[in-house]
C-alpha positions as CSV (number, residue, x, y, z in Angstrom):
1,X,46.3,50.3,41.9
2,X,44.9,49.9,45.5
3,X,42.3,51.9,44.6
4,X,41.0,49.6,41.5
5,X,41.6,46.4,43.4
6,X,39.2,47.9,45.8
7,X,36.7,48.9,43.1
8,X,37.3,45.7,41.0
9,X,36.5,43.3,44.4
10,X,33.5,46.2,45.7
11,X,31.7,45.3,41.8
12,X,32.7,41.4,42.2
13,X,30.7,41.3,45.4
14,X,27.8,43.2,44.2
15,X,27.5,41.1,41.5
16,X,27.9,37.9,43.1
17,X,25.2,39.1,45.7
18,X,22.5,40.4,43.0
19,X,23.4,36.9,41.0
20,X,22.4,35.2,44.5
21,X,19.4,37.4,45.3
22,X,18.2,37.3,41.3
23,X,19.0,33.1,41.4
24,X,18.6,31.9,44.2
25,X,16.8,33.9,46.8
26,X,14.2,35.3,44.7
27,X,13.0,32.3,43.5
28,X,12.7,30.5,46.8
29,X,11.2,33.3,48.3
30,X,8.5,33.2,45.4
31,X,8.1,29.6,45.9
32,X,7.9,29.7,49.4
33,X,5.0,32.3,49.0
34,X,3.9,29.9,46.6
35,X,3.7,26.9,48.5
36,X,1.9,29.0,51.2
37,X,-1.1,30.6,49.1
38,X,-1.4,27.5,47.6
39,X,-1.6,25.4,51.1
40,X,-4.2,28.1,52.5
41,X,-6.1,28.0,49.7
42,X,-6.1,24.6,50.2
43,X,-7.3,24.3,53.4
44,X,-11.4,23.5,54.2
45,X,-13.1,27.0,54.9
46,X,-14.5,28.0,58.1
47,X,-18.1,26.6,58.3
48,X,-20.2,30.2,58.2
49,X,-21.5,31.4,61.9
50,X,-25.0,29.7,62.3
51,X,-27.2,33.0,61.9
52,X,-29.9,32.6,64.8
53,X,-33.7,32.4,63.4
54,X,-36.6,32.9,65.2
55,X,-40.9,31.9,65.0
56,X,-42.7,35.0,63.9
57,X,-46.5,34.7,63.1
58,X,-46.9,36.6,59.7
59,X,-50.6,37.3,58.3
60,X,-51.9,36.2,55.4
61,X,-55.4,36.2,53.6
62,X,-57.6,32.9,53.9
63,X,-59.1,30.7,51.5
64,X,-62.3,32.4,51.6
65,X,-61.2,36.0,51.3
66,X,-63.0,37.0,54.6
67,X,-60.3,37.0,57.0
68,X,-56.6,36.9,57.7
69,X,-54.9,33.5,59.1
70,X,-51.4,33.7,61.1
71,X,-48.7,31.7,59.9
72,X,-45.6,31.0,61.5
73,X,-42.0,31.5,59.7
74,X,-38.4,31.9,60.7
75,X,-37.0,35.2,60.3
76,X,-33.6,36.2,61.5
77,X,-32.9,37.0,65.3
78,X,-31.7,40.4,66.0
79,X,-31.3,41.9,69.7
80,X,-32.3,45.7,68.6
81,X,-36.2,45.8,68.6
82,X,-35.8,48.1,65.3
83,X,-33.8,45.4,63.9
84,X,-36.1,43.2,64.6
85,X,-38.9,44.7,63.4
86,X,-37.3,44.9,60.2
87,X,-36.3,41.3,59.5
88,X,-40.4,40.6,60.8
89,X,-41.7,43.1,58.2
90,X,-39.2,41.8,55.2
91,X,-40.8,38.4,55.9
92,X,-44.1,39.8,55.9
93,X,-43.4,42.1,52.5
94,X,-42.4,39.1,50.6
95,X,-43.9,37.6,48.0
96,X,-46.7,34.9,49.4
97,X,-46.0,31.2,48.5
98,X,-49.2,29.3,47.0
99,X,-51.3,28.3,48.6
100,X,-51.0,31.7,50.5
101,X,-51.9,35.0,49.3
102,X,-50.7,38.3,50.6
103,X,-52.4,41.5,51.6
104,X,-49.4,43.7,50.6
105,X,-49.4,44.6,47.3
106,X,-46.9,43.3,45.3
107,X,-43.7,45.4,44.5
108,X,-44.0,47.0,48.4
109,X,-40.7,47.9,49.5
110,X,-39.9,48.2,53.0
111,X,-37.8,51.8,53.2
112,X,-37.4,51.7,57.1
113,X,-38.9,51.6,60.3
114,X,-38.5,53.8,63.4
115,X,-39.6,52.7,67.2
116,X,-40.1,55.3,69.9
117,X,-39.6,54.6,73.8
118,X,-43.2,54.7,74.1
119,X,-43.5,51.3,71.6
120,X,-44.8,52.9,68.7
121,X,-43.5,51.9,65.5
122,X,-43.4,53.9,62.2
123,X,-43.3,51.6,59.4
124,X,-41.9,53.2,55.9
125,X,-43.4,52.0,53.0
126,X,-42.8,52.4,49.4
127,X,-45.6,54.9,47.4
128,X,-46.8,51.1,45.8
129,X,-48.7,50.1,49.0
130,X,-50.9,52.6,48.4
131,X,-50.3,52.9,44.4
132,X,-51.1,49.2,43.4
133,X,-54.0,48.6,46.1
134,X,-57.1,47.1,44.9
135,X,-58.8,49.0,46.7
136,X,-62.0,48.0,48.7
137,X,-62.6,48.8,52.7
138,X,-61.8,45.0,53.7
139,X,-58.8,44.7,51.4
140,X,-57.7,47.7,53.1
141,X,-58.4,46.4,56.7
142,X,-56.4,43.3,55.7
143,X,-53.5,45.3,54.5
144,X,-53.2,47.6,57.4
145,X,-53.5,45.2,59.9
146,X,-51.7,42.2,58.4
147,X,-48.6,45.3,59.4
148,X,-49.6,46.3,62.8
149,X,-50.4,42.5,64.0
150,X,-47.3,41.0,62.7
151,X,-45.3,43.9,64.8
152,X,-47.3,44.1,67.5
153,X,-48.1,40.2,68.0
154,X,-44.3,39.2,67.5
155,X,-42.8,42.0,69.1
156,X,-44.2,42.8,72.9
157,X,-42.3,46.2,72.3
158,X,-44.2,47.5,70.2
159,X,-47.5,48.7,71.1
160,X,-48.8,50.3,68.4
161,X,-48.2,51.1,64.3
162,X,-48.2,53.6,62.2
163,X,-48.0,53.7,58.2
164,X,-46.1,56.1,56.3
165,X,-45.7,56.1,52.5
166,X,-42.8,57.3,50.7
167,X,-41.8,59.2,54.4
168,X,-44.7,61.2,54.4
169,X,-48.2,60.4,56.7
170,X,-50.9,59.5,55.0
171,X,-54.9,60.3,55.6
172,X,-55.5,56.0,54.2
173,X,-54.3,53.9,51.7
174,X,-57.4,53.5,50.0
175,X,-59.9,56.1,51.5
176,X,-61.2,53.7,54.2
177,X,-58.7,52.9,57.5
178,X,-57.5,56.2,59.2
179,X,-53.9,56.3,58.8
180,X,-53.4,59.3,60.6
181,X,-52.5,58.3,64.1
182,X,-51.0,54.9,65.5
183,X,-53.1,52.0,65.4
184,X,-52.8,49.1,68.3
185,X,-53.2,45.1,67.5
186,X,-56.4,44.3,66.0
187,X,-57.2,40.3,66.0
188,X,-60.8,41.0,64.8
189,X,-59.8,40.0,61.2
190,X,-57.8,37.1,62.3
191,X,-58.6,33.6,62.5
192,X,-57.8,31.8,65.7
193,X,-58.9,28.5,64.5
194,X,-57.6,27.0,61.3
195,X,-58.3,23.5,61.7
């Protein structure tokens, strides 16, 4: 008789403790959790970290077609020259705002860029900057060195560039600018005045 008292009291308590848990407990745990996902979601986000920007002249063609005219736009700090070069060429690959008109062909696609100890820089471009060009030895002097003078110009670096397409070295993009060595800042083709 001992025996079922025991067994009797030993399923009274479990009961009475999984009645409390399923009741009582579980709910104010749930509510509690509630309360708290509903208080953080509450709560103001953090403001995002201000991303640091900084003045990079970009090239762009001028009114009269006959030379290139620096510009100046914010483009995204980064410490790593590579990095850097990068954000300066994504500004420079993007699609010109009227009144300004671009030198890159549109649908360029920057794939990456490389930069050696000795400041050369090997900028990878998609097969359209040499697919979609118009063609035409000053169109292709404005292209080329809209590239070089906005690394070389923004970046002290860098010393010199050099233009692949799709990965591979090319002999020119359009049959008339030597593609097949580094080329150093060129400011021949650039306006210093533009008042």
């Amino acid at each position: 008789m001992n025996r079922r008292r025991l067994a009797i009291a030993a399923i009274v308590v479990f009961v009475t403790a999984a009645g409390w848990f399923l009741f009582i407990g579980l709910p104010a745990w749930y509510s509690a959790r509630r309360e708290k996902v509903v208080a953080d979601a509450a709560k103001p986000a953090a403001p995002p970290a201000a991303v640091r920007k900084i003045t990079a002249t970009i090239y762009y063609v001028g009114e009269d077609g006959m030379a290139l005219v620096p510009v100046q736009k914010e483009v995204t700090f980064s410490a790593a020259v590579p990095e850097q070069a990068r954000a300066i060429l994504e500004a420079q690959l993007a699609a010109a705002t009227a009144p300004q008109v671009s030198a890159i062909p549109a649908g360029v696609t920057l794939r990456d860029v490389y930069v050696t100890e000795r400041g050369d820089a090997f900028v990878d471009l998609s097969a359209e900057i040499a697919t979609k060009h118009p063609g035409g030895s000053l169109d292709e002097i404005f292209t080329v060195y809209t590239l070089v003078n906005a690394l070389t110009v923004n970046l002290p670096a860098i010393q010199r560039v050099q233009i692949l397409v799709d990965g591979k070295e090319v002999d020119t993009l359009a049959g008339h600018v030597d593609l097949r060595h580094p080329l150093a800042k060129s400011l021949d083709w650039v306006v210093h005045d533009t008042q």
